[in-house]
C-alpha positions as CSV (number, residue, x, y, z in Angstrom):
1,X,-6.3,17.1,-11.6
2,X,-7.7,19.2,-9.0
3,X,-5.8,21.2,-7.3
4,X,-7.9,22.0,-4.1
5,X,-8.7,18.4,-3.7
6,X,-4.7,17.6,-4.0
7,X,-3.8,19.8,-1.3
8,X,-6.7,18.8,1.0
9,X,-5.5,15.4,0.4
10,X,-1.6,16.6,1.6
11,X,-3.6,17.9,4.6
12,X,-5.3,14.8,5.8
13,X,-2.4,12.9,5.2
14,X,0.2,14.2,7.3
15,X,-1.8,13.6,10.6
16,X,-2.8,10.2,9.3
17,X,0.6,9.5,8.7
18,X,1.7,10.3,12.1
19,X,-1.0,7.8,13.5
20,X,-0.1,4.8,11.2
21,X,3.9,5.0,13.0
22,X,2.3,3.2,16.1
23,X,1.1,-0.2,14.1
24,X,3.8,0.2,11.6
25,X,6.2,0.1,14.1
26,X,4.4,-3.2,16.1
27,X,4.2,-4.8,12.5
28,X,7.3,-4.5,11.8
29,X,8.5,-7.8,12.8
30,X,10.2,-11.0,11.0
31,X,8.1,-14.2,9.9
32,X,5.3,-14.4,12.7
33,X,6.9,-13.5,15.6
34,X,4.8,-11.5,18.2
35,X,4.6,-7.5,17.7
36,X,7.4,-5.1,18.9
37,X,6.4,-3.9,22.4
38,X,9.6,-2.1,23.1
39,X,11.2,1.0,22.7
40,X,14.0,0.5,20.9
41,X,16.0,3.8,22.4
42,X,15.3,3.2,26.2
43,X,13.4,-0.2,26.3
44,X,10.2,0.5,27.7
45,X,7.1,-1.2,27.2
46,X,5.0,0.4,24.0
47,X,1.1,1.1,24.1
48,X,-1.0,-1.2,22.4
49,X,-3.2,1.7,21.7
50,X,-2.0,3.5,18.3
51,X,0.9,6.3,19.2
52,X,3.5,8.5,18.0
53,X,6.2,9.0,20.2
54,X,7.9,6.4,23.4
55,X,5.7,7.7,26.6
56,X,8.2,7.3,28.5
57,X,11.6,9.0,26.2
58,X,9.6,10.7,23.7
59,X,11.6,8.7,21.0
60,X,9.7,8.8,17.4
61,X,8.5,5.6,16.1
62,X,10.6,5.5,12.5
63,X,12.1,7.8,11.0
64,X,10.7,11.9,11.2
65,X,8.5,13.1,8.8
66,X,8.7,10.2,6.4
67,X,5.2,8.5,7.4
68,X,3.6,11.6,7.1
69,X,5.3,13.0,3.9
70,X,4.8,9.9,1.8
71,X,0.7,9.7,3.2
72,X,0.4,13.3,2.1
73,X,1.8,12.5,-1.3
74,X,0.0,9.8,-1.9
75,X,-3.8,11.0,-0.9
76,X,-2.6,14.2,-2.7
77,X,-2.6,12.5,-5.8
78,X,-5.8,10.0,-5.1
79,X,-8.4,13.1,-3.8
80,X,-6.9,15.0,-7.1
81,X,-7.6,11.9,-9.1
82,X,-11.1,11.4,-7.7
83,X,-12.1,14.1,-5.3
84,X,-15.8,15.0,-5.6
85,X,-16.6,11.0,-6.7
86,X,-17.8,8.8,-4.2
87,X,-14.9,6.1,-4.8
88,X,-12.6,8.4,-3.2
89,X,-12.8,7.2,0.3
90,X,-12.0,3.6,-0.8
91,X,-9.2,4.7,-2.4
92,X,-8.0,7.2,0.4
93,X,-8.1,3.8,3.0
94,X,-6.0,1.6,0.2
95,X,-3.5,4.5,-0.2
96,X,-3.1,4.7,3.4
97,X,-2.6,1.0,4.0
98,X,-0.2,1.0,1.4
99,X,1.9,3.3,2.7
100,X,2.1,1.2,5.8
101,X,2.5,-2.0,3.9
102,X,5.3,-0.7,2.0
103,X,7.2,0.4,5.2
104,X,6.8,-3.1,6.2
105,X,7.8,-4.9,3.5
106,X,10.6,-3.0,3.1
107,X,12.1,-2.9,6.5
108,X,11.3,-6.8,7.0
109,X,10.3,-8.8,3.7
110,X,6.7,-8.9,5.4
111,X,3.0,-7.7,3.9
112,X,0.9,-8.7,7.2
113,X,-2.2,-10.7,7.2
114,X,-4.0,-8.5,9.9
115,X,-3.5,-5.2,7.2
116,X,-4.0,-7.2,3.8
117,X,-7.2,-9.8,5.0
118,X,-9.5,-7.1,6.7
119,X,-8.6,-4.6,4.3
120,X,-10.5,-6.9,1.4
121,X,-14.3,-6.3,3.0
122,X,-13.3,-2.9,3.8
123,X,-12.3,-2.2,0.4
124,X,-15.3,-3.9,-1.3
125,X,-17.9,-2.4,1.1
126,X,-16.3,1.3,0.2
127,X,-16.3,0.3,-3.3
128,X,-19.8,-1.2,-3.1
129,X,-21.4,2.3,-1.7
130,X,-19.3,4.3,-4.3
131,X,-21.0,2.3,-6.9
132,X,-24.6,3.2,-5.4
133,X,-24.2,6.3,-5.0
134,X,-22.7,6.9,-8.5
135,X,-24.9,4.2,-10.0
136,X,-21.7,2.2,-11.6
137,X,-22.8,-1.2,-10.7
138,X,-20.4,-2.0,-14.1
139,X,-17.3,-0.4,-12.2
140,X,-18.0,-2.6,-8.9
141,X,-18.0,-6.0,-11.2
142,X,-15.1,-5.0,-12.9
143,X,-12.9,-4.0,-9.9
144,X,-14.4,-7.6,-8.2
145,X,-13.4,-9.2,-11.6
146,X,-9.8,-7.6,-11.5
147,X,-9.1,-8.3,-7.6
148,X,-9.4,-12.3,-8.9
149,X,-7.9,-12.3,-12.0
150,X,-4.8,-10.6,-10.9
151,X,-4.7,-12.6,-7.4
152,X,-4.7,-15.3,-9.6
153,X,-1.8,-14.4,-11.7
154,X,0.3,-13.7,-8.9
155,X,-0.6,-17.1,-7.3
156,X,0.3,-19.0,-10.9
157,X,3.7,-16.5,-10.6
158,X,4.4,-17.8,-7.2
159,X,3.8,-21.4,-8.2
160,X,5.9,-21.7,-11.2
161,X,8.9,-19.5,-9.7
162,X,8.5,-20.1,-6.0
163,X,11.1,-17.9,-3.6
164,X,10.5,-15.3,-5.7
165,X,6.6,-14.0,-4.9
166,X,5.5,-14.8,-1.6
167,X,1.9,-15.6,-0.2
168,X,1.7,-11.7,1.4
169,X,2.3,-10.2,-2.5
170,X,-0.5,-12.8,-3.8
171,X,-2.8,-11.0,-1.2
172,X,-1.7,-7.8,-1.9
173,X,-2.1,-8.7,-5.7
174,X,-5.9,-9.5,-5.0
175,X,-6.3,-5.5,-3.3
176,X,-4.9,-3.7,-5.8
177,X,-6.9,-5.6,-8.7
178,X,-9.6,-4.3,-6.8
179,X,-8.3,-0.3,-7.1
180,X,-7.0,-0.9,-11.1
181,X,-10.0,-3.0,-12.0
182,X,-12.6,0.0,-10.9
183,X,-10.6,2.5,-13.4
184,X,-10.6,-0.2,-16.0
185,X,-8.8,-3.2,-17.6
186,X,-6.4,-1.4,-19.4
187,X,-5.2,0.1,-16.0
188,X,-5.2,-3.5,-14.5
189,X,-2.9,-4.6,-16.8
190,X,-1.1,-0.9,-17.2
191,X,-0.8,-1.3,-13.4
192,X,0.7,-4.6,-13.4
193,X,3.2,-4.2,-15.7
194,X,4.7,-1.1,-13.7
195,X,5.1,-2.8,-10.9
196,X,7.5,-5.3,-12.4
197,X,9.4,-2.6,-14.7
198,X,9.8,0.0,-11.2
199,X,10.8,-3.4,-9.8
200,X,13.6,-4.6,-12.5
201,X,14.8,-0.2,-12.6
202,X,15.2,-0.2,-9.2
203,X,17.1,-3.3,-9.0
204,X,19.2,-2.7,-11.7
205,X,19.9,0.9,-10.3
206,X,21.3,-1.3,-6.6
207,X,23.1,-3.4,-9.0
208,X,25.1,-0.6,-10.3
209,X,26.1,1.4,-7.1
210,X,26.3,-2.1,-5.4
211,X,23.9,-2.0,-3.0
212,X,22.6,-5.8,-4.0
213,X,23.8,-8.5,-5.5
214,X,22.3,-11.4,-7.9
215,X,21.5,-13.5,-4.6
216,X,19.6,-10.2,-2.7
217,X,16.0,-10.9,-2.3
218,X,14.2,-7.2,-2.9
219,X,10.9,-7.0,-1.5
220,X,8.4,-6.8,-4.3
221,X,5.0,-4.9,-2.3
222,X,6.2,-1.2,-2.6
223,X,6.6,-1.9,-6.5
224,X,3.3,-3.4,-6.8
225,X,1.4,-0.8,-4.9
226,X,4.0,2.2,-6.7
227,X,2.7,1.0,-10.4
228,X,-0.9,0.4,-9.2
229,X,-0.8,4.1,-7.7
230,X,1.3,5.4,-10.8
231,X,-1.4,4.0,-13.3
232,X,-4.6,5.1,-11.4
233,X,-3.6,8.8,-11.1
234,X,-2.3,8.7,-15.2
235,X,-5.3,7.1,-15.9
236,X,-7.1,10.5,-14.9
237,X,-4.9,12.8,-17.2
């Protein structure tokens, strides 16, 4: 890992952190109801426009510092993974939606469609420059390849055991096939497999100190996107 491009990563992220609280905040909302609009400390209208803080009591949108510690963290560990390549800004804009994603999911049971549908061309047209620029046409194929195979096992997942996957973690699926099938097919599957074991740890873990019971539905995105980040940076070591 590079250290230099790990703490310019940490650097970039805290600010972009700080500007994802604004939509994370309006996102954060049950089923398909309309987006939050209201301060929840003194009630007053919110901005469409992305921002950090109520205009009108200064109240911070979520909790302090976490958006920007966990962004930092997490493009600390993609620039050190593949700073200096030209895949790194595709994998900068998935670590920062995931961030956001996870919040959602995990403060309502919700993965978006305005953050997971636009975030597919993006993601492909980042990747599709990377692979000029570094002449790995192979890599672009693959990580094409791996967006539909694992959409497609998530979708057959959500079928056969329906309640338990939902139609946001099959799209999510489809992204991060994208980011594991560019590293490779053994981090496709490495990465898909993590997700499930952080899931099943974690949820054992509630179990114990009785935070959740066997009827608790757990949201499943943060796992994904944790073992999908976990096996892309030890993929690089």
């Amino acid at each position: 890992m590079n250290l230099a491009w790990a703490a310019a990563g940490a650097v970039l992220g805290v600010p972009t952190g700080a500007v994802m609280r604004g939509p994370v905040f309006a996102l954060s909302v049950a089923g398909e109801a309309a987006d939050r609009r209201a301060c929840p400390r003194c009630g007053a209208d919110v901005s469409p426009r992305p921002a950090v803080r109520c205009a009108q009591c200064g109240g911070l949108f979520g909790p302090p510092a976490v958006f920007e510690l966990a962004t930092a963290g997490v493009l600390a560990l993609l620039f050190a993974r593949f700073g200096g390549s030209a895949a790194v800004a595709a994998f900068a804009f998935l670590g920062v939606l995931g961030v956001a994603l996870s919040a959602i999911d995990i403060a309502v049971q919700r993965l978006p469609n305005r953050l997971t549908l636009p975030a597919y061309p993006v993601t492909v047209a980042l990747l599709g420059v990377a692979a000029v620029v570094g002449h790995s046409g192979g890599s672009l194929v693959r990580a094409l390849l791996g967006g539909v195979v694992l959409a497609a096992v998530y979708l057959f997942l959500a079928v056969v055991r329906p309640g338990q996957l939902g139609a946001g973690d099959v799209k999510l699926a489809g992204l991060t096939g994208l980011a594991l099938g560019w590293v490779g097919w053994p981090v496709v599957v490495f990465g898909a497999a993590l997700g499930f074991v952080l899931s099943a740890l974690i949820s054992l873990a509630l179990l114990a100190a009785r935070r959740l019971t066997m009827r608790s539905s757990i949201s499943f995105g943060p796992f994904m996107l944790g073992g999908a980040l976990l096996a892309i940076v030890l993929s690089g070591l």
